[in-house]
N, C-alpha and C positions, 0 to 999 in steps of 0.2 A: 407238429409244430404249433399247433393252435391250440393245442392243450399245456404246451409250457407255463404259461401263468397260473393255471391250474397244480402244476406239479411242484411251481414252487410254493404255491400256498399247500401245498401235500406236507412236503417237506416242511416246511416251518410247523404245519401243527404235529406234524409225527416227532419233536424234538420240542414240544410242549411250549414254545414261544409264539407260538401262533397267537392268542387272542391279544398279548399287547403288540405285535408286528403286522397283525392282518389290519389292526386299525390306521397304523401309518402307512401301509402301503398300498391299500384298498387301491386308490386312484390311480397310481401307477399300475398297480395287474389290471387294471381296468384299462387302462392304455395300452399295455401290450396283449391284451387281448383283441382289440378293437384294430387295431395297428397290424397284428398276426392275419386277423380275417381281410382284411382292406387287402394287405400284399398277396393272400391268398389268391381272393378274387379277381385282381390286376393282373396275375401270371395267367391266371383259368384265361379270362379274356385276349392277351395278348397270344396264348397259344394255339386259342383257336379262328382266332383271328388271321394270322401265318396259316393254317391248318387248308382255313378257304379260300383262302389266296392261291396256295399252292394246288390247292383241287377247280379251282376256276384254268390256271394257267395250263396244268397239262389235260384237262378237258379241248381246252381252247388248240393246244395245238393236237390231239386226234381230231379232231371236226377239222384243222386245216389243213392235216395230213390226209384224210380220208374223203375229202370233197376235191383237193387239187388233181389238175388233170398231170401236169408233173412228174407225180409219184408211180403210173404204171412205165416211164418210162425207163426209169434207172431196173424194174422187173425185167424188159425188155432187153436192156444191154446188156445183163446178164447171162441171158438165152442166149447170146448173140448169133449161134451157130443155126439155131431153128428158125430164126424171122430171115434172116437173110439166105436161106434155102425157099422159105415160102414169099417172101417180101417182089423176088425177078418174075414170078407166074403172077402172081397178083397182081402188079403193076400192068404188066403185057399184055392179060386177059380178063382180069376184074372179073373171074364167075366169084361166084355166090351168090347170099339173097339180101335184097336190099328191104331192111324195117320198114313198112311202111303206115304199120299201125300196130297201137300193144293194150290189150285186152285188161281187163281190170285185176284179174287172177293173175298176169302175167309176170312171171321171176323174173322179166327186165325191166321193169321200169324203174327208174330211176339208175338202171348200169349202162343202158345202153341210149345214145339219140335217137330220134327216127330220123332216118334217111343214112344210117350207119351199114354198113355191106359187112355182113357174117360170113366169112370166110372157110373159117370151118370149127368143130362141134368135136370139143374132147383129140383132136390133132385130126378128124377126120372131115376130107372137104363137104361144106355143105352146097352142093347142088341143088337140091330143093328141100321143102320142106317137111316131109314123110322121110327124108333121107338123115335129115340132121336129128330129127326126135327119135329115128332111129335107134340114134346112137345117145340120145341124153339115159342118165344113170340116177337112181334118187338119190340123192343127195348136192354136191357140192360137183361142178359142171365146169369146164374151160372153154372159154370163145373168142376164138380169133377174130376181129373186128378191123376195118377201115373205118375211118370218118372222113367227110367231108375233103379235107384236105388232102385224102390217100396216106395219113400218119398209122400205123400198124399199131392196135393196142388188142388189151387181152383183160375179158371178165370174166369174173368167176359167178356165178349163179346156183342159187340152191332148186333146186328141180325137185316136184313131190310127185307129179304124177304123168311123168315122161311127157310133159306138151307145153309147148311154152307160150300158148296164148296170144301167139301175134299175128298180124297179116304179116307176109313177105312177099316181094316180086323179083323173079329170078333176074340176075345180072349176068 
């Protein structure tokens, strides 16, 4: 597009009228040249302008998707069959181990509170804590958790080297 005034000044001197018609139109191809680039640059701008708008907005909602507490519970009604098999013992008895401090190395921090009661480690109950690293696998780990409130939730943690770095005190 921005070589069109170009191409009509091609055309005119390819049919040999170009030196008396490039004199009277000089200022017009100079205008749609100038005019070509300007609208150019206005679409560049406005589409990348839209481009980071739309990359701020759905930034904006995974950080509100992935920080709300909320969202593990619609995971949970999904399960519905498993939490409310493990949901009647846990209420009744409350074993597990209660966080009661989390080490710098530690895959929970930041998934779990302290004072959060671990339930159990990949479906299996954790009783203590030799018991539930037991069972941790490298990789990507499932944890049955209480908080505070006795709400049943579930994190996933990445485990590298089967230990999870925290204090516990058995409940």
């Amino acid at each position: 597009m921005t070589t069109l005034p170009y191409t009509t000044y091609k055309i005119l001197l390819f049919q040999r009228q170009a030196p008396s018609l490039l004199g009277a139109h000089l200022p017009a191809l100079l205008f749609a040249n100038i005019a070509m680039i300007v609208l150019l640059v206005g679409t560049l701008l406005l589409v990348t302008s839209a481009h980071s708008q739309l990359r701020q907005d759905r930034s904006r909602s995974r950080h509100e998707a992935s920080s709300s507490p909320p969202s593990p519970a619609p995971q949970s009604g999904a399960r519905s069959p498993r939490p409310k098999k493990a949901e009647a013992p846990a209420e009744s008895a409350a074993t597990g181990l209660k966080l009661v401090e989390i080490g710098a190395e530690s895959p929970l921090q930041s998934r779990l509170p302290l004072g959060a009661v671990v339930v159990s480690v990949n479906g299996t109950s954790a009783t203590s804590l030799a018991a539930a690293e037991s069972v941790l696998k490298p990789g990507v780990n499932e944890l049955d958790w209480l908080d505070d409130n006795g709400k049943r939730n579930m994190a996933y943690v990445m485990v590298r080297d089967s230990k999870l770095h925290a204090e516990f005190r058995p409940v």
